[in-house]
SEFIMI-934564 format. One record per residue: residue number from 1; x, y, z of N, C-alpha, C in turn; residue in one letter. Coordinates in Angstrom, 3 decimals. Layout:
BEGIN
    k        nX        nY        nZ       caX       caY       caZ        cX        cY        cZ  r
  NUM         X         Y         Z         X         Y         Z         X         Y         Z  A
...
# end
This chain:
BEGIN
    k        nX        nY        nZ       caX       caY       caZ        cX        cY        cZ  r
    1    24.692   106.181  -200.358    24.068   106.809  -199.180    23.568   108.214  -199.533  X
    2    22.281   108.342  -198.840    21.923   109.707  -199.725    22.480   111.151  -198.905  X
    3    22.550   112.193  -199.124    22.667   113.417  -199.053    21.754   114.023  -197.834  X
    4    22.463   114.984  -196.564    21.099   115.350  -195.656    21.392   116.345  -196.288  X
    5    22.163   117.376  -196.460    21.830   118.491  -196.793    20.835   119.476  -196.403  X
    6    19.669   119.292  -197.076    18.310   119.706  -197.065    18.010   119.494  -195.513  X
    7    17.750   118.216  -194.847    17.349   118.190  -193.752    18.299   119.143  -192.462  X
    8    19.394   119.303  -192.929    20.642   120.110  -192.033    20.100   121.428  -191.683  X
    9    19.605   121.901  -193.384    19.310   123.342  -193.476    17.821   123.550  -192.405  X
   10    16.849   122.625  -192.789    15.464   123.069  -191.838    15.817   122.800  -190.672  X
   11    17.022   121.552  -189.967    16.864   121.124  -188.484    17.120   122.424  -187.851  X
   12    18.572   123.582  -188.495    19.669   124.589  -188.400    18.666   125.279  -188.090  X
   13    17.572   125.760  -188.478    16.402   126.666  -188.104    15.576   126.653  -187.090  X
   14    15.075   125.207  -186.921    14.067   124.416  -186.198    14.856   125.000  -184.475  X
   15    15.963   124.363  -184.852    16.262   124.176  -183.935    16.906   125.450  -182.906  X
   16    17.964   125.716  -183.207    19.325   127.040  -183.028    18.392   128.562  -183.386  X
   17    18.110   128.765  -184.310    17.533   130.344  -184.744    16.084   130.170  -184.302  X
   18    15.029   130.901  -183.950    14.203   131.659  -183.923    13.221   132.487  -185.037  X
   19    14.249   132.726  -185.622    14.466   133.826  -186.897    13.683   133.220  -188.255  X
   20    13.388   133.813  -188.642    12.830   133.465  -190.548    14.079   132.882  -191.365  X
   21    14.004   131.974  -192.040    15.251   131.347  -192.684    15.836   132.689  -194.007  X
   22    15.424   133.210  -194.214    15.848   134.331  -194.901    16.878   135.697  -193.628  X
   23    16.992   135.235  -192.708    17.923   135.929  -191.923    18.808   136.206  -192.051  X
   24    19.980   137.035  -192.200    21.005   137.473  -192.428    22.154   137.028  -191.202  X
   25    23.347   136.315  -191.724    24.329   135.901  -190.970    24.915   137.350  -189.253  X
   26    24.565   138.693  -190.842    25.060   139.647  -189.645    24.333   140.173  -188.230  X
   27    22.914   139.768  -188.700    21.835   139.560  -187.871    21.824   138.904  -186.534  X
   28    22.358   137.694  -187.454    22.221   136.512  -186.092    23.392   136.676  -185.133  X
   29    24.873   137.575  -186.120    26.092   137.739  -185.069    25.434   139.028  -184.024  X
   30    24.921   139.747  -184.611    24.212   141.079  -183.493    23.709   140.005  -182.654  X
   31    22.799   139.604  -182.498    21.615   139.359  -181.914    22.626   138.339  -180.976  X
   32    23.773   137.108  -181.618    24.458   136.593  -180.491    25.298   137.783  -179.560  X
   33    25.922   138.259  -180.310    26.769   139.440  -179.380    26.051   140.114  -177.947  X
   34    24.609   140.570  -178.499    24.048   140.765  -177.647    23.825   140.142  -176.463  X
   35    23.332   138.550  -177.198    22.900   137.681  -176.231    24.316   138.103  -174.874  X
   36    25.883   137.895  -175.408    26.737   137.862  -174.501    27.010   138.878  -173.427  X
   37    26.330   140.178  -174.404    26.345   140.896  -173.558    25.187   140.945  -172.518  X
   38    24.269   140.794  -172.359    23.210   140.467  -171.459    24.231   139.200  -170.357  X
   39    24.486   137.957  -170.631    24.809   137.379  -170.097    26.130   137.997  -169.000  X
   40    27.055   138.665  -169.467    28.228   139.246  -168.954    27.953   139.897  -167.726  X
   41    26.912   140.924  -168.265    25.406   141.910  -166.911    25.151   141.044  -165.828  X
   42    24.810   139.602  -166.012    23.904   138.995  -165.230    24.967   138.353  -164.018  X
   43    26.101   137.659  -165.054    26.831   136.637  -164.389    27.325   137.637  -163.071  X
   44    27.640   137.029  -161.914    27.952   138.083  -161.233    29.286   136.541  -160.058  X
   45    30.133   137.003  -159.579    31.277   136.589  -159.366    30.826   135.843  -158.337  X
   46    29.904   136.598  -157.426    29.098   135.778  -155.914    28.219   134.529  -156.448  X
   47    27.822   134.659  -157.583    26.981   132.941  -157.672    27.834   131.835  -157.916  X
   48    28.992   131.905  -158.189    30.160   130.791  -158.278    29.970   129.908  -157.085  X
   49    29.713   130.603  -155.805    29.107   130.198  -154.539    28.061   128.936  -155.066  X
   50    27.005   129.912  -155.231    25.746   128.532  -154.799    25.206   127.939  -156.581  X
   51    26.572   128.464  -157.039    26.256   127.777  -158.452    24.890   128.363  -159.327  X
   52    24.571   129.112  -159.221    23.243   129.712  -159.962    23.844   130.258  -161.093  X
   53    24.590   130.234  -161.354    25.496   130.847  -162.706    25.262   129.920  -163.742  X
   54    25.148   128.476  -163.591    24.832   127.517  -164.140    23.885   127.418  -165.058  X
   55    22.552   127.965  -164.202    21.094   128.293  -164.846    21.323   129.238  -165.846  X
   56    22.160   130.259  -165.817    22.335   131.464  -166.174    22.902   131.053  -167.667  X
   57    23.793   130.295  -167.818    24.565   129.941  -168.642    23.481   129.290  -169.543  X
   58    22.962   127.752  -168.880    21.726   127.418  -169.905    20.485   128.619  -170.215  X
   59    20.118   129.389  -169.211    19.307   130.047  -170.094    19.722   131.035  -171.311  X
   60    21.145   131.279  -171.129    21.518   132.090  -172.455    21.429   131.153  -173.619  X
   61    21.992   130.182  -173.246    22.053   128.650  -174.346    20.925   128.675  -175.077  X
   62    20.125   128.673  -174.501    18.140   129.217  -175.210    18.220   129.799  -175.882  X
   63    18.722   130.787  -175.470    18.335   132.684  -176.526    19.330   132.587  -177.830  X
   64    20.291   131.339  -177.882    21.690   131.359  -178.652    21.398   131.053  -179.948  X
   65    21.367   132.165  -181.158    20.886   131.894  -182.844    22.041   131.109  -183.348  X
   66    23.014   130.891  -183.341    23.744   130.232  -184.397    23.978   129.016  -184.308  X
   67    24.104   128.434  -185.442    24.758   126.439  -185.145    26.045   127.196  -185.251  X
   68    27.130   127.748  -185.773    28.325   127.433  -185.743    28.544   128.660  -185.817  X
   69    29.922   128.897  -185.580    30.485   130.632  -186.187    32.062   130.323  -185.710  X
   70    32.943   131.045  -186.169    34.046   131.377  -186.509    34.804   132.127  -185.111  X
   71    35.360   131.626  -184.384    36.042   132.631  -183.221    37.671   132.369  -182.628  X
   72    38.117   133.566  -183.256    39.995   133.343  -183.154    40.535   132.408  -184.256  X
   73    39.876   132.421  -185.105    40.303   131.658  -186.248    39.702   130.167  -186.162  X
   74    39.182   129.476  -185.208    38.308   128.275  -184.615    37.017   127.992  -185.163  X
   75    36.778   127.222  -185.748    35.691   126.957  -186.296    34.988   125.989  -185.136  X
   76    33.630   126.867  -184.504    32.974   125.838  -183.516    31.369   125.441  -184.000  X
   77    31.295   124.115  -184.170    30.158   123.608  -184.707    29.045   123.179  -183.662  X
   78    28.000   124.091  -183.398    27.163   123.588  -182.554    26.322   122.910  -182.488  X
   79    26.074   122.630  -183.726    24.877   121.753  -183.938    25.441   121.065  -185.050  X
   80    25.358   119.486  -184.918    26.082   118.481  -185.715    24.862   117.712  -186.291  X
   81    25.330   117.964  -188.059    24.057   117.232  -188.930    22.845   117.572  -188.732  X
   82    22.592   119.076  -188.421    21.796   119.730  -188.153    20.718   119.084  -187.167  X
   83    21.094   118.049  -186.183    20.229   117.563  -185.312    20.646   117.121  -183.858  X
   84    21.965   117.505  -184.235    22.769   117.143  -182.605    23.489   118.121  -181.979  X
   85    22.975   118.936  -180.767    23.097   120.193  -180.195    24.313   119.959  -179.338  X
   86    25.543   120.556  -179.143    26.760   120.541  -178.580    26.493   121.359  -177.680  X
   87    25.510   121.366  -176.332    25.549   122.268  -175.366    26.740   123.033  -174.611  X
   88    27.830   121.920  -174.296    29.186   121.944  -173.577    29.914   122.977  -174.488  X
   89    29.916   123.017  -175.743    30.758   123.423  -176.193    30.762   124.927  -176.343  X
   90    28.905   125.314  -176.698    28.663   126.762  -176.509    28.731   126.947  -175.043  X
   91    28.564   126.489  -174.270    28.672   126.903  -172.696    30.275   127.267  -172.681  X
   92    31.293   126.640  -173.108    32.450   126.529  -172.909    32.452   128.171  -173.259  X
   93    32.434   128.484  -174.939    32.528   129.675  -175.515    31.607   130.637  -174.910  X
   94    30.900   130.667  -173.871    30.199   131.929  -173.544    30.713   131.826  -171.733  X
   95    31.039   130.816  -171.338    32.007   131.053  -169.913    33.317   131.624  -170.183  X
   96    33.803   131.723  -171.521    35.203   132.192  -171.421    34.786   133.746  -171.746  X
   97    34.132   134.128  -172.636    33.405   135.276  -172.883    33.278   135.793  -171.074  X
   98    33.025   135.378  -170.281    32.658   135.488  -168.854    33.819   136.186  -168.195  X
   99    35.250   135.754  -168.607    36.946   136.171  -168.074    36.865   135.557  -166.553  X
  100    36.879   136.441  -165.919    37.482   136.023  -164.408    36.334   135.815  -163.639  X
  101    35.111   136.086  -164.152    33.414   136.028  -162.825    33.706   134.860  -162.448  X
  102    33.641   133.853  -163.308    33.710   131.950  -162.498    35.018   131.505  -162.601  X
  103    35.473   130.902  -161.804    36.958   130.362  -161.911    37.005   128.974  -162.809  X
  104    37.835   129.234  -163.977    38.015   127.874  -164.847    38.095   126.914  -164.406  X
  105    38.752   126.555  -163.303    38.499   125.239  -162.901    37.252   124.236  -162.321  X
  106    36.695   125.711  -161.681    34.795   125.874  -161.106    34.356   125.136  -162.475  X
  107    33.943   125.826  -163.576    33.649   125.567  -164.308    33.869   124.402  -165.551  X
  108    35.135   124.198  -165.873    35.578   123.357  -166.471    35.080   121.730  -165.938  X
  109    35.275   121.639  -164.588    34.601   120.784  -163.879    33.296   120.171  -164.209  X
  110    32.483   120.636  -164.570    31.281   121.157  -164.535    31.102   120.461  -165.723  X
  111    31.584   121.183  -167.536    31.696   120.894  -168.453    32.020   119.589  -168.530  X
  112    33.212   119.310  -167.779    33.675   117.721  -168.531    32.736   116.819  -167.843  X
  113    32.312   116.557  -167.223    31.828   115.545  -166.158    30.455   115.038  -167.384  X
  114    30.479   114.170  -168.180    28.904   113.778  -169.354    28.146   113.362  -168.615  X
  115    27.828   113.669  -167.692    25.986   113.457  -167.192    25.243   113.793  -168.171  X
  116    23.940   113.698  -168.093    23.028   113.816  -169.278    22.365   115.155  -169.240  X
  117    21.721   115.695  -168.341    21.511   116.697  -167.650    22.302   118.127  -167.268  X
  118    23.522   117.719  -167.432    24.263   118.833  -166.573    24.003   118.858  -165.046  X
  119    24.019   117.827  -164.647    23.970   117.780  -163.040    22.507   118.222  -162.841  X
  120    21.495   118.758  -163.619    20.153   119.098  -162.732    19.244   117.808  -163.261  X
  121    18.058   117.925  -162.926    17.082   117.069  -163.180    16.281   116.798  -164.497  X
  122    16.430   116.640  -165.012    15.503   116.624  -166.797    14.711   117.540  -166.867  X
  123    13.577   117.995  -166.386    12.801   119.131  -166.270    13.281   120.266  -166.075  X
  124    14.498   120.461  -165.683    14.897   121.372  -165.206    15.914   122.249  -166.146  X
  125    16.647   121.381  -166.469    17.363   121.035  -167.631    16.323   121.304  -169.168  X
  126    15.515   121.037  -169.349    14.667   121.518  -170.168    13.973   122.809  -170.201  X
  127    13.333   123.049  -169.311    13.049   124.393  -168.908    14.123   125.283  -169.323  X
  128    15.394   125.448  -168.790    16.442   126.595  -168.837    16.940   126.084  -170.419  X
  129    16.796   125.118  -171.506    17.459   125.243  -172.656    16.164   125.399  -174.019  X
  130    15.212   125.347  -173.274    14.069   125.053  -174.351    13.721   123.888  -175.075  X
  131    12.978   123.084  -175.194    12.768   121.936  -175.511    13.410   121.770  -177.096  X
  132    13.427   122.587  -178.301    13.804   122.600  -179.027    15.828   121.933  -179.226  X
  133    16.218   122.929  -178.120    17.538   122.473  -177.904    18.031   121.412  -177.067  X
  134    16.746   120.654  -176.361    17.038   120.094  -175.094    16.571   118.514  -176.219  X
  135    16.108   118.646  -177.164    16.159   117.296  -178.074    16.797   117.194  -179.058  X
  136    17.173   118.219  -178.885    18.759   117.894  -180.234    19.935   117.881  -178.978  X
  137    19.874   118.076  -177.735    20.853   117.807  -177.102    21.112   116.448  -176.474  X
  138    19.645   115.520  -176.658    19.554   114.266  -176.152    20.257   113.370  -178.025  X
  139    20.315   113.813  -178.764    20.592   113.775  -180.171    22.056   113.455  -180.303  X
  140    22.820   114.438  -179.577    23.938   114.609  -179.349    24.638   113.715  -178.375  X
  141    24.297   113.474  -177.228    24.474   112.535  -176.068    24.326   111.255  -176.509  X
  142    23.314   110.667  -177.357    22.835   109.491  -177.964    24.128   109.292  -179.221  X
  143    24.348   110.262  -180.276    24.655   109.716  -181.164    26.038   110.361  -181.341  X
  144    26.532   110.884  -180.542    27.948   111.528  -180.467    28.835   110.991  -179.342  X
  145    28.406   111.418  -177.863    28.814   110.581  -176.840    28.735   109.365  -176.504  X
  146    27.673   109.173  -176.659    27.764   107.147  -176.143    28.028   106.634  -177.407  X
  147    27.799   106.918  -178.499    28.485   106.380  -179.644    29.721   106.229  -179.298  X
  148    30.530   107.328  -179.275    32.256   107.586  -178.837    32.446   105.958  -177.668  X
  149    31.824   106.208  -176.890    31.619   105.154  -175.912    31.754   103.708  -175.770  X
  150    30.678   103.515  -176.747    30.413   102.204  -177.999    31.564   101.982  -178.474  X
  151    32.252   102.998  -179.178    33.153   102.553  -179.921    34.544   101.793  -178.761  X
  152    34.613   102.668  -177.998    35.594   102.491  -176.917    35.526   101.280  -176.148  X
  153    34.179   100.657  -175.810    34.010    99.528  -175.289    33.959    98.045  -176.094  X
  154    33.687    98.526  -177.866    34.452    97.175  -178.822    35.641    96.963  -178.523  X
  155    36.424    98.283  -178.934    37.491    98.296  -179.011    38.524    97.690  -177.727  X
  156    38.203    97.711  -176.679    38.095    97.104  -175.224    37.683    95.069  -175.493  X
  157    36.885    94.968  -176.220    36.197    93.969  -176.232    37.794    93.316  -177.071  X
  158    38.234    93.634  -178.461    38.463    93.317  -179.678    39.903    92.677  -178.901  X
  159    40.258    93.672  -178.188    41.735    93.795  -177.525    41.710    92.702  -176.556  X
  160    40.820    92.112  -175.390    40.871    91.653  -174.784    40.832    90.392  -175.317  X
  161    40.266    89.694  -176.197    40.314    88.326  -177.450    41.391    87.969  -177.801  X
  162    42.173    89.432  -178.451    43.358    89.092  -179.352    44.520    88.379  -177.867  X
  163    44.329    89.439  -176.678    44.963    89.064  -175.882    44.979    87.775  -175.074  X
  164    43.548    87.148  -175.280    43.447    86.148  -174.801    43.482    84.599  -175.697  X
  165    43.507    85.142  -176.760    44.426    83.923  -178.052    45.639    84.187  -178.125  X
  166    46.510    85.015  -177.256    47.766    84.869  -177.303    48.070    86.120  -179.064  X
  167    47.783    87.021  -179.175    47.894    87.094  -180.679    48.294    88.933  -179.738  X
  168    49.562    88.866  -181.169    50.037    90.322  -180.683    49.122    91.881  -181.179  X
  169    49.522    92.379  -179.937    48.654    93.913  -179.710    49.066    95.089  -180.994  X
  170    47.648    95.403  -181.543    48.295    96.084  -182.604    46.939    97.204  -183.009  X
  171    47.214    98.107  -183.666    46.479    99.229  -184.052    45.067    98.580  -184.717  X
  172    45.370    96.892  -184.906    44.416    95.842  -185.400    42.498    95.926  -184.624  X
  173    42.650    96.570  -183.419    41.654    96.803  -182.802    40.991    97.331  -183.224  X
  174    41.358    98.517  -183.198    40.090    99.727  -183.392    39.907    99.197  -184.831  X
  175    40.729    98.670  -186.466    39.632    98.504  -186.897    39.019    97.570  -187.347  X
  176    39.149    96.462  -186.540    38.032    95.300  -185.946    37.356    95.811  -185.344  X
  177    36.809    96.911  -184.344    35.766    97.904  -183.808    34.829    98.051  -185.078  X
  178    35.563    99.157  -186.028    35.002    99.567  -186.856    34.021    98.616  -187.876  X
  179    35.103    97.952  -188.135    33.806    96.768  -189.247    32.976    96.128  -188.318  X
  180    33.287    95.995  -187.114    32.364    94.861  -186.390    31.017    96.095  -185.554  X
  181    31.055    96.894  -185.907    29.898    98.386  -185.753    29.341    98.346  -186.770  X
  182    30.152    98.858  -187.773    29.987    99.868  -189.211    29.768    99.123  -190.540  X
  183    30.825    97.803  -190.673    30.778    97.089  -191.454    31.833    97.517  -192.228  X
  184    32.736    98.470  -192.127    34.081    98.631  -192.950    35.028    99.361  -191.892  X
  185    36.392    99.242  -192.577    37.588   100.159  -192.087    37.111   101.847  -192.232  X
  186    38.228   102.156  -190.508    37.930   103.414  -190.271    38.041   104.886  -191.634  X
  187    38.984   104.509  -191.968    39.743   105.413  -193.054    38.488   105.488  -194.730  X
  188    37.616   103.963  -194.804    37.066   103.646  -195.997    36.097   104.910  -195.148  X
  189    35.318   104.117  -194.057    33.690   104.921  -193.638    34.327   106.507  -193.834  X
  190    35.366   107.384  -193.529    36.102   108.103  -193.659    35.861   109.184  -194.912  X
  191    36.062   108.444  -195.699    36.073   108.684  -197.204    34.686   109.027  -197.487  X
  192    34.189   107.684  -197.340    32.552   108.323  -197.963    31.873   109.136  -196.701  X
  193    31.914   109.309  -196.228    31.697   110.582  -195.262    31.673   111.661  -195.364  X
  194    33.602   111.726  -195.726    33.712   113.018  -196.527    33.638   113.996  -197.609  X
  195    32.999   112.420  -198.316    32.389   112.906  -199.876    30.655   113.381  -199.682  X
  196    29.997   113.022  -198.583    28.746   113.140  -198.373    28.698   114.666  -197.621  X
  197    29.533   114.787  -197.185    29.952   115.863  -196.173    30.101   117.019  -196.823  X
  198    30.742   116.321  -198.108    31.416   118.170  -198.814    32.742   118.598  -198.367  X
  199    33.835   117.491  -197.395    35.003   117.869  -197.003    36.289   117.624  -197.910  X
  200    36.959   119.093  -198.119    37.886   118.865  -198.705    39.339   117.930  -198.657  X
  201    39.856   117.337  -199.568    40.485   116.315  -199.317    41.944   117.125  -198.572  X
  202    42.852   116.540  -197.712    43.944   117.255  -196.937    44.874   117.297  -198.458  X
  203    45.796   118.391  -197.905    46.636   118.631  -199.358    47.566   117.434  -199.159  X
  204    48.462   117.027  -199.862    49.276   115.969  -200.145    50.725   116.313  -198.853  X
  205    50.492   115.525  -197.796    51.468   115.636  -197.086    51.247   115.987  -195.783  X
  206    49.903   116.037  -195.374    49.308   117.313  -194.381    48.833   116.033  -193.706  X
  207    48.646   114.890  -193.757    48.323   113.720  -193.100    47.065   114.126  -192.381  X
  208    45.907   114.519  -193.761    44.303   114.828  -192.965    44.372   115.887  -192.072  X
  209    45.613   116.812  -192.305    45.252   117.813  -190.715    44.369   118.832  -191.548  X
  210    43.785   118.826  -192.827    43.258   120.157  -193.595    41.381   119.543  -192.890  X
  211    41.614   118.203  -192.828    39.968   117.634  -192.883    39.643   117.314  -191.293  X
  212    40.431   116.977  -190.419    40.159   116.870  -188.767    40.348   117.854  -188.239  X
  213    39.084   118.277  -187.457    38.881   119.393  -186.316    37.845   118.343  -185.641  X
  214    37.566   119.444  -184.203    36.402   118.512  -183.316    35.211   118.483  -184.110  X
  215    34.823   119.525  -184.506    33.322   119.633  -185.513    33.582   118.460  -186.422  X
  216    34.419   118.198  -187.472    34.278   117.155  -188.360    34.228   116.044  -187.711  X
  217    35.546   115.894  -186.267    35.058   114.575  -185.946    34.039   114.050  -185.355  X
  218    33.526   114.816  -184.701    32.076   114.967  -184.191    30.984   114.125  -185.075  X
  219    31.233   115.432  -185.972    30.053   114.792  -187.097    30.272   113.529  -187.950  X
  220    31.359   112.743  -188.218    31.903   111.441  -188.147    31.205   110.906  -187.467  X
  221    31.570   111.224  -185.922    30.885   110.097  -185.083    28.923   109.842  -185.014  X
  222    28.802   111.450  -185.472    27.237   111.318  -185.496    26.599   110.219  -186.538  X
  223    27.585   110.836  -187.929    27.232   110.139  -189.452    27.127   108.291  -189.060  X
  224    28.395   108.001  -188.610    28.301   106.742  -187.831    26.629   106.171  -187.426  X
  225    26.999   106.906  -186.062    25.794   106.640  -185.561    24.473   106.542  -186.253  X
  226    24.113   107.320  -187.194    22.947   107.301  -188.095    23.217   106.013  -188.937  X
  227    24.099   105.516  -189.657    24.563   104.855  -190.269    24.280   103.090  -189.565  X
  228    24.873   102.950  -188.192    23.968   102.031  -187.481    22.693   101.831  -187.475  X
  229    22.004   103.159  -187.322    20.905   102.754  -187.052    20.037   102.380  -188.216  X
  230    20.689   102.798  -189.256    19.906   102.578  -190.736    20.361   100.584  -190.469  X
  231    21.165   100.204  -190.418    21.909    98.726  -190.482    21.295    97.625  -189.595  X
  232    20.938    98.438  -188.683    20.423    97.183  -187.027    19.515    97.226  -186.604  X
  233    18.868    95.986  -186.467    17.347    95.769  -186.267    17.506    96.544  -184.296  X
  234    16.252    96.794  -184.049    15.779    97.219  -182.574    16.398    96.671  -181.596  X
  235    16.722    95.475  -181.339    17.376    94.417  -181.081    18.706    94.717  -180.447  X
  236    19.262    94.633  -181.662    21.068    95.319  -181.651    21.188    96.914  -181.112  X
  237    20.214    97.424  -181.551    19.977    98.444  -181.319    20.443    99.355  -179.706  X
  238    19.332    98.496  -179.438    19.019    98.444  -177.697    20.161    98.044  -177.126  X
  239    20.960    96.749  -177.143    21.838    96.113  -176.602    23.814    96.764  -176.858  X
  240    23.665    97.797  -177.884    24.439    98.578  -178.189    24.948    99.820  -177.785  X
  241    23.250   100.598  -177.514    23.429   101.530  -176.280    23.741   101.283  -174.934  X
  242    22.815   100.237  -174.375    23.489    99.975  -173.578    24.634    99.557  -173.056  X
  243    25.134    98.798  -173.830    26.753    98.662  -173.424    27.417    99.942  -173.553  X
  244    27.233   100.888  -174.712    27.777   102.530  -174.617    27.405   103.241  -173.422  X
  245    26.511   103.329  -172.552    26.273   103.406  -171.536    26.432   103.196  -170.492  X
  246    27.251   101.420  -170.330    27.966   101.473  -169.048    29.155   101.387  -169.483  X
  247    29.774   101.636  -170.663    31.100   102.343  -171.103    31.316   103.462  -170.365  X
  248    30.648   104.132  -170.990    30.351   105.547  -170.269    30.591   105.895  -168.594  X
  249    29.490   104.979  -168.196    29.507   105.177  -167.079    30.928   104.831  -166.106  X
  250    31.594   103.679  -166.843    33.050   102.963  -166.147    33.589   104.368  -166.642  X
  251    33.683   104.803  -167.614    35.209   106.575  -167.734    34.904   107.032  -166.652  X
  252    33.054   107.514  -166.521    32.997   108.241  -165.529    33.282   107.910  -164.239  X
  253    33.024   107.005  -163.517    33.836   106.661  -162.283    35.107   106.898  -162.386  X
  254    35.951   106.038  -163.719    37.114   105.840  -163.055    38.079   107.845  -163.137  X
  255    37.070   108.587  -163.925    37.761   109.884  -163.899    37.171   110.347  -162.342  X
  256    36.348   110.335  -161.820    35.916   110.714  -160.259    37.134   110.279  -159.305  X
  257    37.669   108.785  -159.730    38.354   108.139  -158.383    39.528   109.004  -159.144  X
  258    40.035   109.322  -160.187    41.512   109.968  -160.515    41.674   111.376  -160.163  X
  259    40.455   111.760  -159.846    40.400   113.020  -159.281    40.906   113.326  -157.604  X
  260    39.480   111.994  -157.155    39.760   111.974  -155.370    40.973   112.158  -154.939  X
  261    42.552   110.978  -156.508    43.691   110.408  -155.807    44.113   112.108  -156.131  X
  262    43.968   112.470  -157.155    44.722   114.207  -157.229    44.190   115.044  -156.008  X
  263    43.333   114.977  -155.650    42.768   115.890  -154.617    43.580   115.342  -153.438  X
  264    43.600   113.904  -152.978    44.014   113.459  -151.430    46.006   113.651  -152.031  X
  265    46.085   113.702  -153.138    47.771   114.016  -152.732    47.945   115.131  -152.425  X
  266    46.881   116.065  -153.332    47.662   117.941  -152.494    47.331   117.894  -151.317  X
  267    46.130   117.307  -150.624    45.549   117.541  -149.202    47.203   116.972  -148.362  X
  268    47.752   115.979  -149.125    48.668   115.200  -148.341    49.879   116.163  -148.284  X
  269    50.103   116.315  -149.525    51.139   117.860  -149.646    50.971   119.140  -148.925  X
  270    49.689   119.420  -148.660    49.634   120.460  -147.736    49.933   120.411  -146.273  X
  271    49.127   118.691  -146.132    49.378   118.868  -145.065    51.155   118.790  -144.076  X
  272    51.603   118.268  -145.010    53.443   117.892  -144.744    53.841   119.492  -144.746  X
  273    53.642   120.165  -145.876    53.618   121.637  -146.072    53.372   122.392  -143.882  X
  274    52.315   121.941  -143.881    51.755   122.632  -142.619    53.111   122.401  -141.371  X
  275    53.371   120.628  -141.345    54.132   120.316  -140.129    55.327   120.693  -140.453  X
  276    56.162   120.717  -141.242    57.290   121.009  -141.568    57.284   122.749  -141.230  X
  277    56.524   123.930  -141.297    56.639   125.195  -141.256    56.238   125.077  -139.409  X
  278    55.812   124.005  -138.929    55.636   124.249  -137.404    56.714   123.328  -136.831  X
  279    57.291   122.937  -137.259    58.734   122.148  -136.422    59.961   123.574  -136.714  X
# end
């Protein structure tokens, strides 16, 4: 399998910086710092209200030079295989940059929920991230999330067979997922991944914790995904997303209804709370 490398380095530009590829790392940390500080100015505690903080957030997302950088010792990768834009994740890191203006839970909300959009309309959504970032973010959604998805709904598939030949439940799933996607075991695709990748092997005993973070697994799941698509005619193609798609879509309901039941028990708790302090 060949090497992106090269293509990582021009997407990393194309896409994330602005800047002349001869730019200086300390450059691009000014110029983000800044960005935060502009953003910090703007955010203001009263738009938590009617949500305009939102816009605020993607339009900094625009102005944002780096694929990745280093924060609290955290390595956060924003742009995966130099073509798949992690919007959520820089939003995450520039709402906490924010402290107390939006309330984490306001927000967090917000973040987890994978709509495609971020709750606004495609145009809209484009406009406030720049088209540049708004197609490496459809990049990301395609070949990171509903991939994840995909995988989750074989694996769903693999389990429900074994269970229905009577044959006992075992870690045997996921990698019958894997070859029946990928064409090999999780741990093999793994390997050559991480040799294509440039990732160092975990020291002897560390059980891979030197080589898994979200960025690597991320980019796993992207490498994957590219990796399909090199393998499967249009065909499979099509019929693959879509099932990742109403994968997708079943988490997302069933995390909405697990919410309603958390929401209607405190309402229920409060309200017992209420009669009990009036008897």
């Amino acid at each position: 399998m060949r090497s992106r490398n090269q293509s990582v380095t021009r997407s990393t530009n194309l896409v994330v910086s602005s800047k002349e590829s001869d730019t200086s790392n300390d450059s691009l940390a000014k110029e983000a710092n800044a960005v935060i500080k502009r953003l910090k100015s703007d955010i203001d505690p009263v738009k938590s209200i009617d949500e305009s903080w939102k816009l605020s957030i993607l339009e900094t997302i625009a102005k944002w030079p780096l694929a990745n950088e280093d924060v609290a010792g955290e390595r956060l990768d924003y742009l995966i295989g130099g073509e798949a834009f992690d919007w959520r994740l820089l939003a995450k890191r520039l709402l906490v940059e924010c402290g107390s203006k939006i309330e984490q839970e306001t927000w967090w909300k917000w973040l987890s929920d994978p709509v495609l959009f971020a709750g606004l309309e495609e145009p809209e959504f484009m406009r406030a991230v720049g088209v540049d970032k708004f197609r490496a973010h459809l990049s990301y959604f395609y070949g990171v999330t509903v991939e994840q998805a995909l995988v989750a709904a074989v694996i769903e598939e693999v389990t429900h067979r074994r269970v229905a030949a009577g044959r006992q439940l075992s870690d045997g799933s996921l990698e019958e997922a894997y070859e029946t996607l990928y064409g090999n075991a999780r741990d093999q695709l793994w390997e050559v991944f991480k040799h294509e990748a440039g990732i160092k092997s975990a020291r002897e005993g560390w059980r891979h914790r030197d080589e898994h973070s979200l960025g690597s697994e991320d980019a796993f799941i992207y490498w994957l995904f590219k990796l399909r698509m090199e393998r499967s005619d249009p065909a499979k193609i099509a019929s693959d997303t879509r099932k990742g798609l109403a994968q997708l879509e079943r988490m997302r309901q069933n995390d909405v209804r697990r919410r309603n039941l958390v929401h209607s028990d405190e309402l229920q708790k409060q309200t017992r709370g209420r009669r009990r302090r009036s008897e």
